[in-house]
N, C-alpha and C positions, 0 to 999 in steps of 0.2 A: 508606183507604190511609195509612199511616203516614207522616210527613213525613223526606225524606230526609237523607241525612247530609253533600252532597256542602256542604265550607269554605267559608262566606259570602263569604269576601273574595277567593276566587281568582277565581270563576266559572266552574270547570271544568267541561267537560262531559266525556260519556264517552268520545268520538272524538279527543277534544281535548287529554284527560291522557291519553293510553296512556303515554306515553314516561315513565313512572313519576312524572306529576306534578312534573315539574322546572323549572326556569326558561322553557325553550322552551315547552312546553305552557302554562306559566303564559301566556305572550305571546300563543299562541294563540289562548287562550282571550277573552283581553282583547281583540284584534284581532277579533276573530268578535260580542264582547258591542259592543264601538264600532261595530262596521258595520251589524251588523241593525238595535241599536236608534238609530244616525242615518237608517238607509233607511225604516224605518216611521215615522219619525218626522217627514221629508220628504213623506212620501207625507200623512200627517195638514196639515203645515202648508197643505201645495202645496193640495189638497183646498176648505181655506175660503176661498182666492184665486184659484183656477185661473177659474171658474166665473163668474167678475164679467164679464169679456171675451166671455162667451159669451151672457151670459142676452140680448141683442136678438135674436141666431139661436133658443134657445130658447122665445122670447115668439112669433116669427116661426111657427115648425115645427109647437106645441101649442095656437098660439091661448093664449095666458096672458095675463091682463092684469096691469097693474102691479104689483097687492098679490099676484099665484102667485108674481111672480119676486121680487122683495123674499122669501116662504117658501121658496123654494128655496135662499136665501141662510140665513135663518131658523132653519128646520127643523134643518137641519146644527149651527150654534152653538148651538141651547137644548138639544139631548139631549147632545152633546158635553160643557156648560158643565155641566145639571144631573147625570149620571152617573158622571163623572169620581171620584171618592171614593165611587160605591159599587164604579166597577172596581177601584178599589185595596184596595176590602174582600174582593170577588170574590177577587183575587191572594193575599190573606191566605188567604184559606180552601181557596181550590182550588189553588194554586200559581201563581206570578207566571209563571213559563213558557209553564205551560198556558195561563193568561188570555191572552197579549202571541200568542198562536199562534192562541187561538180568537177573539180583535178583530182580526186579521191577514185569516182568512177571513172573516169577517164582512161585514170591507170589502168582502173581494171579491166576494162576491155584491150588496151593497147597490151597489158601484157597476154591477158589471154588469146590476141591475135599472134604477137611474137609466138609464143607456146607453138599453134596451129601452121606458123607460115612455111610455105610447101617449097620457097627459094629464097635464097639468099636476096636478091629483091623484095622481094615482102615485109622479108625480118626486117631491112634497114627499114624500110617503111613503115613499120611498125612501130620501131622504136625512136622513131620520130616523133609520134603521135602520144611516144610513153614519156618520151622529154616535155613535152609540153602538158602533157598533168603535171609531172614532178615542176614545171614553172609556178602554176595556179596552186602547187600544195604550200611547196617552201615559204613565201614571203606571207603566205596569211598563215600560215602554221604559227612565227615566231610574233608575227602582227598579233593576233588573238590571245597566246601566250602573254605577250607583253601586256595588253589591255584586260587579263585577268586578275592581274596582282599591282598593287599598289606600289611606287615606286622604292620604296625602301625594302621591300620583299623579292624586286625582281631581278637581282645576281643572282640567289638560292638558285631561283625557278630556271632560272638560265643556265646556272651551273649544272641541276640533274638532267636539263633538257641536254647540254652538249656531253655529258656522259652518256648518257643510251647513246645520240646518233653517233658519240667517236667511237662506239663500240664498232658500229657498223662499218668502219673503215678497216676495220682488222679482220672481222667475222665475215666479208665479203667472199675475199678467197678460198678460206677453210669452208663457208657451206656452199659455195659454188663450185671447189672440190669433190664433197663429200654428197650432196646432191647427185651433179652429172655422172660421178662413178656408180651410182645405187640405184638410183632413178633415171637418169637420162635428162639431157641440158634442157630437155623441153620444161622439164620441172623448176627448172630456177627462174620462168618466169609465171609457170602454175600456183605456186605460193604466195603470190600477191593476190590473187585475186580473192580468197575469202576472206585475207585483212582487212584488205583495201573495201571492199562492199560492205563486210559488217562493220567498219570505220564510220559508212555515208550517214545512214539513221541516229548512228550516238551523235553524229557533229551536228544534225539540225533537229535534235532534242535537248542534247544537254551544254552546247554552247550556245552563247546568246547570238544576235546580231548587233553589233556595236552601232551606232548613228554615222552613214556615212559621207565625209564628206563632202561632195557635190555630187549631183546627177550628171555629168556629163564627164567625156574625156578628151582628153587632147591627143587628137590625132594626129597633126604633125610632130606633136612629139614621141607618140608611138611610134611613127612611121620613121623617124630619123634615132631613136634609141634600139632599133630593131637592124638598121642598116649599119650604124655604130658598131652592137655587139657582132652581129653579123660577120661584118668586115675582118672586127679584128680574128674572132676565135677563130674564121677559116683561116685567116693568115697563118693566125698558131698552129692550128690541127696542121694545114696540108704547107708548110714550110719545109720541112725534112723531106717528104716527097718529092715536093717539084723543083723545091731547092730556094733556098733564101735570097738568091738576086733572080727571081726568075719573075717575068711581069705579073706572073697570076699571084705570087705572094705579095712582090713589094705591093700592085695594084689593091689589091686585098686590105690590107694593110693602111694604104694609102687612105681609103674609102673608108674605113670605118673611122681612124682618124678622125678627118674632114668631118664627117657626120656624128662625132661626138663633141668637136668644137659648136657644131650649127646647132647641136642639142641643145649643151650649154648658152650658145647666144639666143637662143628660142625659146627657153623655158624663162629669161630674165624678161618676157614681154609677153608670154603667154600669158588668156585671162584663167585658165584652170590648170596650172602648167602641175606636167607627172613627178615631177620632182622639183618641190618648189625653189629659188633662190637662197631664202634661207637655209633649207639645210646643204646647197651647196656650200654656205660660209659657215656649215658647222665645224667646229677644228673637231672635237668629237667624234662625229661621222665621217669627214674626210680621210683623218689619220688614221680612223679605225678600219677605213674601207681600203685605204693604200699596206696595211699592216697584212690584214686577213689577205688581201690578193698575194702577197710576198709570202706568207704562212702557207696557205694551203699553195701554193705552188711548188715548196720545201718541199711539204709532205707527199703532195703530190708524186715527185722524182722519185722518193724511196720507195714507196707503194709501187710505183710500176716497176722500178728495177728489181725489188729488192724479191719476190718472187721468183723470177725469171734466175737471177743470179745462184738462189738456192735451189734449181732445177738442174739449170744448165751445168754449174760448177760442182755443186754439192750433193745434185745427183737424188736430189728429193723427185715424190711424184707429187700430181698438185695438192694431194689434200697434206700429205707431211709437209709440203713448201709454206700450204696457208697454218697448220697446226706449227709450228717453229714461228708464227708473226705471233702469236697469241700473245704473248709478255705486253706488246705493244698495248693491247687494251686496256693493262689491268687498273694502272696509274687512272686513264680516262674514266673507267667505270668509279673511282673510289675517290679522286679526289677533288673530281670536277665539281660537282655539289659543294663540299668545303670551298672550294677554290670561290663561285660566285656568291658566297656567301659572302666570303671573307672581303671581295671586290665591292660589295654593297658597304662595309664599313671602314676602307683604308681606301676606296676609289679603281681605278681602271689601270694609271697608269705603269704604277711600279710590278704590278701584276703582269702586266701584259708585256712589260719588257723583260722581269724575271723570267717568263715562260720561253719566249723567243730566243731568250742566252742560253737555254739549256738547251732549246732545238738546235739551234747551231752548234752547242758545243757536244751535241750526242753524236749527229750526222757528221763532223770533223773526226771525232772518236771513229765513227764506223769507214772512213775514209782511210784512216789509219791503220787500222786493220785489216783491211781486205786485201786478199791472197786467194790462188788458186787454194791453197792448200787448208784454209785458214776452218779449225773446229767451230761449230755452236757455241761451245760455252764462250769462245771471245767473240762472237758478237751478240750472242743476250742479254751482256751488260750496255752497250750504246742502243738497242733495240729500246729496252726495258725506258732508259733515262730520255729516250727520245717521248714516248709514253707521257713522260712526265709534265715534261713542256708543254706539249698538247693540251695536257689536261690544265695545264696553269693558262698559258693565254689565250686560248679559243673560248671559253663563259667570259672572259675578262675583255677581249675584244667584243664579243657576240652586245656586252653590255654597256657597251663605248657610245657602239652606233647608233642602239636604238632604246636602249632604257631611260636616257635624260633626252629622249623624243618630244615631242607634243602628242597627244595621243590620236590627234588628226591626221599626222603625217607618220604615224607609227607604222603603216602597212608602205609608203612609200620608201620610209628610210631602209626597212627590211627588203623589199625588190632592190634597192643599188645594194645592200650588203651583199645581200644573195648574186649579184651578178657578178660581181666584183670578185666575190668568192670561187666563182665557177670561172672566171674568166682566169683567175691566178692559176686555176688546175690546169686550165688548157696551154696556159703559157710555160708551166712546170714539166709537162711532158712534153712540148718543143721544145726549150731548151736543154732539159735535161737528156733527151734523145738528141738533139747536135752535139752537146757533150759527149757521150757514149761511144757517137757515130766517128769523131773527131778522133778520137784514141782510141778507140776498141773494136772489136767485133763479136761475132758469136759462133765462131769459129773453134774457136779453141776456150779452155777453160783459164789460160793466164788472157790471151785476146779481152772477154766477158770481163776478167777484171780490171785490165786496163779503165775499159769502157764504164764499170760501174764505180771504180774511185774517182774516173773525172765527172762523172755525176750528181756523184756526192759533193765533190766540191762546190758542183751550183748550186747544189740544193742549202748547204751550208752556207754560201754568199746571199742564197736568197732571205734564210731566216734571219742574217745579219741585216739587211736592209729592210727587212722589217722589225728587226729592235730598235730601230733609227726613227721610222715613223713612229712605232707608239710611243717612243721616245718624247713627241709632240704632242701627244695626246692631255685633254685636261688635269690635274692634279687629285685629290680628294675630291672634289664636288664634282668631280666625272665622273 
């Protein structure tokens, strides 16, 4: 089928432009391309954090022991992480539509096998099959976003886009709480499924199909971008386990390496290569992709600990553990929209290293405080400002890497954002867990905060090294 002809930049769809393509349809259409792809895209985030609050009811139900529920968590983030860039190749080839409609259902059966599965073998298997929709949703989510709106329009759209989904990094816990206690954990993956389906039909009625382009993929660069991410995120994930000089990490590790160099040397001679040359010389894309990997791997550390710590120490159960993170979304929800708004007319960089100063200097603050003994009210102030940051440089990076895109390469540059993104998570929770592990335990409630001030501290070295990158990032015309 020959690739269509509907205007990259409007994102009309056919129900959408009747009114002869005019300004109102145009709006339409925009309003239709920002809502689906914030709602699948919530549904993705919600997904790898919902599940944390639950896994003691699911250790409990399937008989799991320690290391099924750790793959439960696992499974999700290493097909997610390594697949992500080849959904984006998928989108090239078959249409970014189709793809973001056929990861849609996907989800929704992988969750509703999760939901049904009878052993802890199943569910990880399950939610294997659930990371790889969440691959095929992400990068054509923010692809189709992008090619909705014109370029001087599309910080806004970016910014209300990473409010809804930073929303989801906070609401994870509290409705995977608040779920498994009322309902039972089967339900935190029951709830995807009438979004994610009634999602399918609106995305191939009221987004358009962009022109894509080429028919064909590159499979050894699939094959070698797949062994890449592969390599490294098990390194990451299974490090703390087997142990960081141990042949199965350093080898791990090793391999994905190698095969992220043979990517890069492969893609400068491939003839449809998945991530072309040039945007490997984007400074734009690079420092936006080396920034967000260092951001969300910050965030990453406090998000895992910082639960745990208000349990263990503080003596919360899980839904008051995730109700006490709430502060955290409020900033995301309210000022992420200003915030890419205001990136579309002063540029990317100073935004995006504003936002990362504050993350490092909220997570240093919460470093500094933490005590067995230590109230709520002093940590709601560094929770709150950490919020802040988030909301400043995630639209501001999100707009680095792909808004002054080409709009041919807009679904690719989006699959390395998004890998890069998932790959900083994976590297944020091994690190940050060798931290923990190095000084702390969980043992005792001063042990726990040993263990969670030295975590804090990587997680605030991490956002410092990513003030550093965006640091590089282009000026105003970025």
């Amino acid at each position: 089928m020959p690739p269509t002809t509907a205007p990259p930049a409007t994102g009309l769809a056919g129900p959408a432009a009747g009114a002869g393509g005019g300004a109102g349809a145009r709006l339409s259409a925009q309003r239709w391309a920002l809502a689906l792809s914030s709602a699948a895209s919530f549904l993705v985030v919600l997904d790898s954090l919902v599940v944390a609050t639950a896994l003691t009811s699911i250790g409990r139900d399937l008989g799991a022991s320690l290391g099924g529920l750790e793959w439960t968590v696992n499974a999700y983030t290493l097909s997610f992480a390594v697949l992500l860039l080849t959904g984006a190749a998928l989108g090239d080839m078959l249409g970014r539509r189709r793809v973001f409609a056929a990861g849609l259902a996907l989800f929704a059966v992988a969750s509703a096998a999760c939901a049904l599965a009878p052993s802890v073998g199943v569910l990880i298997a399950a939610r294997a099959v659930q990371g790889a929709g969440a691959a095929a949703i992400m990068p054509m989510a923010l692809a189709l976003l992008n090619m909705a709106f014109p370029p001087h329009r599309r910080g806004r759209a970016i910014g209300m886009y990473g409010s809804i989904t930073s929303v989801a990094v906070v609401l994870g816990p509290v409705l995977g709480g608040a779920v498994t206690q009322g309902l039972g954990w089967q339900w935190v993956f029951w709830v995807n499924v009438p979004v994610a389906l009634a999602a399918v039909p609106l995305v191939l009625t009221r987004l358009a199909e962009p022109p894509r382009p080429g028919a064909t993929i590159d499979m050894p660069g699939v094959l070698l971008a797949v062994v890449a991410a592969l390599g490294l995120a098990w390194g990451l994930i299974r490090g703390n386990e087997a142990g960081w000089g141990s042949a199965q990490t350093i080898g791990a590790l090793a391999t994905g390496a190698v095969a992220a160099v043979a990517f890069g040397a492969w893609e400068r001679r491939a003839a449809a290569p998945m991530l072309p040359p040039r945007l490997l010389r984007s400074r734009a894309l690079a420092a936006g992709n080396v920034a967000i990997f260092a951001l969300n791997g910050s965030l990453t550390v406090v998000v895992f600990l910082m639960p745990q710590f208000l349990q263990v120490v503080s003596g919360q159960d899980p839904l008051g553990a995730g109700l006490r993170l709430l502060p955290w979304g409020i900033a995301p929800f309210l000022l992420a929209s200003p915030a890419g708004a205001l990136a579309d007319r002063i540029g990317t960089r100073s935004l995006s290293v504003a936002g990362l100063a504050v993350q490092a200097a909220a997570v240093a603050w919460l470093a500094e405080v933490v005590t067995p003994g230590v109230g709520y009210g002093a940590l709601v102030a560094p929770i709150a400002t950490s919020g802040v940051g988030l909301a400043i440089a995630i639209p501001s990076l999100t707009r680095s890497a792909t808004a002054t895109t080409p709009l041919a390469d807009v679904g690719k540059a989006s699959g390395a954002f998004a890998t890069m993104r998932q790959l900083g998570g994976a590297f944020g929770v091994a690190i940050g867990g060798a931290a923990f592990a190095a000084a702390g335990a969980i043992t005792s409630p001063q042990a726990f905060s040993n263990g969670f001030r030295a975590g804090l501290v990587v997680a605030a070295a991490l956002a410092f090294a990513g003030l550093i990158a965006a640091a590089v990032l282009p000026g105003r015309s970025g």
